[in-house]
C-alpha positions in Angstrom: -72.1 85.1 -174.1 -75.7 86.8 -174.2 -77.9 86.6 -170.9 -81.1 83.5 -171.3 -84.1 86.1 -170.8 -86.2 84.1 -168.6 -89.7 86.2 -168.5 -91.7 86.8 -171.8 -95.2 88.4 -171.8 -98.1 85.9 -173.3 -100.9 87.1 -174.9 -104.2 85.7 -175.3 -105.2 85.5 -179.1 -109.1 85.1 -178.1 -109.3 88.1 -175.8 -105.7 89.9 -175.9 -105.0 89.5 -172.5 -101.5 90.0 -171.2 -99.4 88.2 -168.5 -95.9 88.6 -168.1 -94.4 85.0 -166.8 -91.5 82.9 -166.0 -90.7 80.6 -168.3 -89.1 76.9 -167.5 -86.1 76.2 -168.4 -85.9 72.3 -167.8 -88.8 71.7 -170.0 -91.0 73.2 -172.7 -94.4 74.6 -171.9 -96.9 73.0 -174.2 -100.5 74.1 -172.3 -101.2 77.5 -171.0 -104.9 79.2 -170.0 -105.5 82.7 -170.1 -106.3 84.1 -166.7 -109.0 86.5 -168.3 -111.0 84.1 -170.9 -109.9 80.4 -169.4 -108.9 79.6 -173.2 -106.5 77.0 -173.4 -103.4 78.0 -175.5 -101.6 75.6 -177.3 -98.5 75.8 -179.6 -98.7 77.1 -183.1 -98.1 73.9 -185.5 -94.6 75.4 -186.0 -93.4 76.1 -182.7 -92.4 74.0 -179.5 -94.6 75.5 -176.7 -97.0 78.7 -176.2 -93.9 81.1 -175.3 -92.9 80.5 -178.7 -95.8 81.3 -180.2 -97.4 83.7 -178.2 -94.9 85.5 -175.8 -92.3 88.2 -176.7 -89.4 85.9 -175.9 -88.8 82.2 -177.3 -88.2 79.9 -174.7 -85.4 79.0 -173.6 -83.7 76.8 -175.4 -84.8 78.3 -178.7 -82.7 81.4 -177.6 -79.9 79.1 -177.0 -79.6 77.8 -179.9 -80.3 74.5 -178.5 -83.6 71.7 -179.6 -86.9 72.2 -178.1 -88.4 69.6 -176.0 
């Protein structure tokens, strides 16, 4: 059985700042401002939250195998 990674690094797609965080694992993360340009990220139309579409690691449940939120 493969380890749940639980931090991913988001990145900003206004500015290209990077943050490395901790994702939840009880719920999906659907909101997320950049520190460095206060945009608000929000999920890509085909992905379930912002680690999805804009960290280096799904979220979660995604790398379980399991449904999304």
């Amino acid at each position: 059985m493969e380890t749940t990674i639980l931090k991913s690094t988001i990145t900003c797609p206004e500015c290209g700042y990077k943050k490395a965080e901790e994702m939840p694992t009880e719920s999906c993360q659907f909101f997320y401002e950049c520190e460095n340009c206060k945009t608000v990220l929000k999920p890509n139309e085909e992905d379930c939250c912002v680690y999805c579409s804009f960290g280096t690691v799904a979220c979660p449940p995604i790398q379980e195998n399991k449904s999304c939120c």
